[in-house]
C-alpha positions in Angstrom: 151.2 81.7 78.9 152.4 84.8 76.7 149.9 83.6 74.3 147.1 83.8 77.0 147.7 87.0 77.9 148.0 88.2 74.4 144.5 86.8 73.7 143.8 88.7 77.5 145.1 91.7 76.2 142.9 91.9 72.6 139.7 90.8 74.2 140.0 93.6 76.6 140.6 96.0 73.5 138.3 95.2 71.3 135.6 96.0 74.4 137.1 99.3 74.7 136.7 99.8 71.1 133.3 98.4 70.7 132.5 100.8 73.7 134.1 103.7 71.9 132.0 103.2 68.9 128.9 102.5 70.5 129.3 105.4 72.9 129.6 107.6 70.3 126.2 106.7 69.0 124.0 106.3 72.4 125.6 109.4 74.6 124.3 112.4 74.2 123.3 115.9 76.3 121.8 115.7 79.7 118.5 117.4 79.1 115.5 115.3 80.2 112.4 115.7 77.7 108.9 115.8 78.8 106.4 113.9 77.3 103.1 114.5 79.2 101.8 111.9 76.6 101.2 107.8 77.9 100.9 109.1 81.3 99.7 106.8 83.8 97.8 108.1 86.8 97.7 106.6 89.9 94.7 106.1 92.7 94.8 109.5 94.8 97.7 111.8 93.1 100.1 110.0 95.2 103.8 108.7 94.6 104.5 105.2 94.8 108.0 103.8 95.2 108.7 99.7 95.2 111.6 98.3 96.0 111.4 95.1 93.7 113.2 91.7 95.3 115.8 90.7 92.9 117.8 89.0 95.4 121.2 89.9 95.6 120.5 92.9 93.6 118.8 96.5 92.9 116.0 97.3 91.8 113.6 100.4 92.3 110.6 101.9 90.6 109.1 105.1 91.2 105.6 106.1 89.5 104.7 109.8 90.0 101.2 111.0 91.1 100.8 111.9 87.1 101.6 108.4 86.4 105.5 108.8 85.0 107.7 106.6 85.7 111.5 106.2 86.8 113.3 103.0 87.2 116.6 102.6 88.8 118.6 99.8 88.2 117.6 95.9 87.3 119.1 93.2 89.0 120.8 90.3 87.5 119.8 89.0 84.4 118.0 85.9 85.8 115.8 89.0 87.5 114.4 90.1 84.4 111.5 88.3 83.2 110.0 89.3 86.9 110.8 92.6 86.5 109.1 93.1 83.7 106.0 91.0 84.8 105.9 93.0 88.3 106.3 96.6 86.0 103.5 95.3 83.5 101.6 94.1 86.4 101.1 98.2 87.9 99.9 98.8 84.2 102.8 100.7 83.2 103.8 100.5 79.2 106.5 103.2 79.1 109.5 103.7 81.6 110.2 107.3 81.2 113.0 107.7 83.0 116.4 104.7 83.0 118.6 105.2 85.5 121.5 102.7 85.8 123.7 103.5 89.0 127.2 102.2 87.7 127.8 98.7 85.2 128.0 96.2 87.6 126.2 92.9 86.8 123.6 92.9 89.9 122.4 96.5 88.7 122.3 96.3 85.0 122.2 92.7 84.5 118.5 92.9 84.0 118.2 96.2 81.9 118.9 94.5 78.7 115.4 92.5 78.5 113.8 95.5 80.2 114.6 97.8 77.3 113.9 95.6 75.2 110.3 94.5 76.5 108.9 98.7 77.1 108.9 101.8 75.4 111.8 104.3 76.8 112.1 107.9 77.4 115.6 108.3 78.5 118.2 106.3 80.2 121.4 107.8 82.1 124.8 105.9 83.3 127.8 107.6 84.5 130.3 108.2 82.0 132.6 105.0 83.2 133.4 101.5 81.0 133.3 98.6 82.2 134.8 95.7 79.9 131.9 92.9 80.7 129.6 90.7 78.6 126.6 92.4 80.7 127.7 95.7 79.6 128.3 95.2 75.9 125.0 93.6 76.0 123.3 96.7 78.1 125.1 98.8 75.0 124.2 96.6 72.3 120.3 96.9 73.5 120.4 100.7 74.3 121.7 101.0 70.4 119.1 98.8 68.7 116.6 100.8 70.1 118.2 103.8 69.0 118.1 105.7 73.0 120.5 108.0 73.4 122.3 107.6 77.1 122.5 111.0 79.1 125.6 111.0 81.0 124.5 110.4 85.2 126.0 112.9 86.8 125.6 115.6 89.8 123.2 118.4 89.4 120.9 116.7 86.7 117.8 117.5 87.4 114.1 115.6 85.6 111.5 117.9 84.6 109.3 114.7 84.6 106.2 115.6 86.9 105.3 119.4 88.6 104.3 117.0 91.6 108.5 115.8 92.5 111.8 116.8 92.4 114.3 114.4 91.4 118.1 115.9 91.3 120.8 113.6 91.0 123.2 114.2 93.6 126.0 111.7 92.7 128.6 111.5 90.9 130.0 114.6 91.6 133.9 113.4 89.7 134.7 112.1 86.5 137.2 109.2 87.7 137.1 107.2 90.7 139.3 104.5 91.5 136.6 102.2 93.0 133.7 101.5 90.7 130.9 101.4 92.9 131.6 105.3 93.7 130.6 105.9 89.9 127.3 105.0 91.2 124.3 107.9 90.4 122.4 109.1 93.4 118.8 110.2 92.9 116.7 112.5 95.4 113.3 112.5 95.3 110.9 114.9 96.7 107.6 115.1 96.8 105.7 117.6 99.0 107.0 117.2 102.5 108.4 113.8 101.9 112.0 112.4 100.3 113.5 109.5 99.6 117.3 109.1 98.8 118.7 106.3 96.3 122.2 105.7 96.7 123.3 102.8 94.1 126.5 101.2 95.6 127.8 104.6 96.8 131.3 104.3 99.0 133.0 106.5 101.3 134.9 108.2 98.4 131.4 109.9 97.1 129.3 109.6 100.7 133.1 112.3 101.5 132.0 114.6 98.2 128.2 114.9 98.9 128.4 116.0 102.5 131.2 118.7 100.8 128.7 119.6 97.9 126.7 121.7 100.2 123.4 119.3 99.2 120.8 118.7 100.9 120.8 115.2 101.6 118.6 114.9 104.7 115.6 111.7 103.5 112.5 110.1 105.2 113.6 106.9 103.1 117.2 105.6 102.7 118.1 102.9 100.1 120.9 101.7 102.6 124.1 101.7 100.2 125.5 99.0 98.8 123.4 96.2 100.3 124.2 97.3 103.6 128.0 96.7 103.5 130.2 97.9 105.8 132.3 100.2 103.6 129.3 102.4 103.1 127.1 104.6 105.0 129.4 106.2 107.3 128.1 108.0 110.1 128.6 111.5 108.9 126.3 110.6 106.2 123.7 108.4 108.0 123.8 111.7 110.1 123.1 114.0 107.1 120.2 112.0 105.7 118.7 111.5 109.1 116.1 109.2 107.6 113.1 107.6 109.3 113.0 104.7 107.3 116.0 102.4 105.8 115.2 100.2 103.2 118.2 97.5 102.4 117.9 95.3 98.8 119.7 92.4 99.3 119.8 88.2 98.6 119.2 85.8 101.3 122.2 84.0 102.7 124.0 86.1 100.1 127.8 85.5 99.9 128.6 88.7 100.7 127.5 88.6 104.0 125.5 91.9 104.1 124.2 93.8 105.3 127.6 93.9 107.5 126.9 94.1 111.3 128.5 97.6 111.6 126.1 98.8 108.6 123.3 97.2 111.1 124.5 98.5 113.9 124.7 102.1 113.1 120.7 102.1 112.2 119.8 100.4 114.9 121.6 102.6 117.7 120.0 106.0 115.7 116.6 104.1 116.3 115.9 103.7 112.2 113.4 100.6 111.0 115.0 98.5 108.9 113.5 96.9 106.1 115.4 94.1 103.9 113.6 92.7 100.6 115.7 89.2 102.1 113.3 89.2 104.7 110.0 91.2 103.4 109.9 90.1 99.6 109.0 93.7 97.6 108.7 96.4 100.1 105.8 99.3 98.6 105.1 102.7 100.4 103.2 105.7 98.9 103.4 109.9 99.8 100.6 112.0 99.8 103.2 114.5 100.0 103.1 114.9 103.8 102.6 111.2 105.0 104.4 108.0 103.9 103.0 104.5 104.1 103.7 101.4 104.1 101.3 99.0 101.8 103.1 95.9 104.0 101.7 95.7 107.9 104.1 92.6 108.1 106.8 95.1 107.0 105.6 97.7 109.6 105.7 95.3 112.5 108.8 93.5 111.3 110.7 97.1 111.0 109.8 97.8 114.4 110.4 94.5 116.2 114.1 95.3 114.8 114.7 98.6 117.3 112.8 97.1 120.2 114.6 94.2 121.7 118.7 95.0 122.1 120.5 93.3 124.6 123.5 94.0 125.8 125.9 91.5 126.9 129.1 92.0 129.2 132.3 90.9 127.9 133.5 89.8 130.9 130.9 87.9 133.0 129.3 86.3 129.5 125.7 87.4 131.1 123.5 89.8 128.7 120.7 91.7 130.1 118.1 94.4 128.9 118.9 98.0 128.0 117.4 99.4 131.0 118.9 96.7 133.5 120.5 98.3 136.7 123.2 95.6 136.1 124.3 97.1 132.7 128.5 96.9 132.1 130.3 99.6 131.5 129.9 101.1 127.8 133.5 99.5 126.8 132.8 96.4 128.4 129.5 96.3 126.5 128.6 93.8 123.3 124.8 94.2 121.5 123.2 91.2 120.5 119.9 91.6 118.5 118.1 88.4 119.6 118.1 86.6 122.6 118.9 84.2 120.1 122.0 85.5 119.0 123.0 86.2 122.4 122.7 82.6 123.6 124.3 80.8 120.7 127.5 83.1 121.5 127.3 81.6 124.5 125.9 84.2 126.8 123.4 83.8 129.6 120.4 85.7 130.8 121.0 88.0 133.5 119.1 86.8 136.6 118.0 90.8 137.5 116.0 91.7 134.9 115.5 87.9 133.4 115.2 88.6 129.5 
């Protein structure tokens, strides 16, 4: 046993030390350089933004209205061969811009093959270790092609198109005892439209933003952390105030998210929900003043999700409509989201207003 741990023990040091060394070489200064070369222009000046299905993962691409490009996380590694394929497939050759949130496996996994298979501008990561075979690998790539990794942090700003804004709002400390809080934040604005990309943000950093004095109000939200339960609270969700939440997750992923109370708190506010488990890749474009959705399915889908609530009454085991007469009193109240899901927890239909 002392000899396992031993061998425990020197594994997890020689990571550290391979880090060291290889941290040395790749980080570097925060400043973004612009390259108005390999641009890639897209139909009409406008911004696109796709949220690319990697199941239980994240994965988002932004391509400016002068065709540069910024891509925020990869997936797992069994994502990657798609995401390159999807990225070649918009005729892109260059990612310009790397962000990866914080080193956990369904964010970076895929960012080894993707550096490998484009040309890079510049890639950031918060300044945390992580002592994984995905990470040494993400570092091992990063090195052979001889990037440089700006340290993710609050207040970096990308001088990458005079069309957007993109500021990083997260993370605003240098330690964190939960990883996920490492995670970068990017805001993007372009004209009257913004959309907000939150990595696996928790509490911890949701508590530091709304204290940073940022603006962090968004038409789009990447929904947190797949929609899990110990993120998005509803001082934040308040802040954002976002007309459209966008949640990248797996089907029937072991996690169970997005958590009900995630759910919940979009749903009562009146926000469409979109979920790549569901909708596949979800793709909107911004003139600057109006943002669309390329899916119609994903329209409709979205707003089937805030139109039929019912609410159920703890005591009788009856459900009804939101504007029944016959409606419980609020603390006697339970929402279901489909008649469905009221039935099969054994409810029945109220006989007044007969949903």
């Amino acid at each position: 046993m002392l000899r396992i741990e031993r061998i425990r023990k020197n594994k997890l040091f020689m990571t550290f030390i391979l880090f060291t060394l290889i941290s040395s070489l790749i980080f570097g200064c925060t400043d973004f350089d612009h390259d108005p070369e390999n641009a890639i222009h897209t139909e009409g000046e406008s911004l696109s933004v796709h949220f690319i299905d990697v199941g239980q993962g994240d994965c988002t691409l932004f391509v400016t209205p002068k065709g540069k490009t910024i891509l925020i996380d990869a997936g797992e590694k069994s994502a990657s061969d798609m995401i390159i394929n999807y990225i070649r497939g918009q005729g892109i050759h260059k990612i310009d811009v790397i962000i990866a949130t914080h080193p956990h496996a369904d964010h970076i996994g895929g960012m080894e093959d993707v550096i490998r298979a484009f040309d890079i501008g510049q890639i950031y990561m918060p300044r945390v270790m992580h002592t994984t075979q995905t990470f040494e690998n993400l570092l091992l790539a990063i090195q052979e092609k001889g990037l440089k990794v700006k340290t993710a942090k609050a207040g970096v700003a990308f001088d990458i198109d005079p069309d957007i804004e993109a500021v990083m709002l997260a993370p605003n400390s240098e330690e964190y005892e939960n990883l996920n809080d490492y995670s970068a934040v990017l805001k993007v604005t372009h004209g009257k439209n913004s959309f907000l990309i939150t990595g696996d943000v928790e509490e911890t950093s949701e508590k530091e933003m709304l204290a940073s004095g940022y603006d962090l109000s968004a038409d789009v939200l990447k929904v947190a952390h797949h929609g899990s339960s110990s993120s998005t609270t509803d001082e934040f969700l308040d802040a954002v105030n976002p007309d459209h939440a966008v949640i990248l997750l797996g089907k029937d992923n072991d996690y169970g998210h997005p958590h009900r109370e995630t759910i919940e708190k979009l749903r009562e506010r009146g926000i469409p929900i979109y979920r790549t488990d569901e909708l596949g890749n979800i793709v909107l474009t911004s003139d600057g003043q109006v943002i669309i959705f390329h899916h119609p399915s994903s329209q409709a889908k979205a707003a089937s999700q805030i139109e039929t609530i019912y609410i159920g009454n703890k005591k009788s085991q009856v459900f009804h409509l939101q504007n029944c007469s016959s409606l419980p009193s609020e603390h006697n109240q339970l929402k279901f989201y489909s008649r469905q899901e009221a039935v099969g927890a054994g409810y029945s239909p109220c006989g007044r207003c007969n949903p």
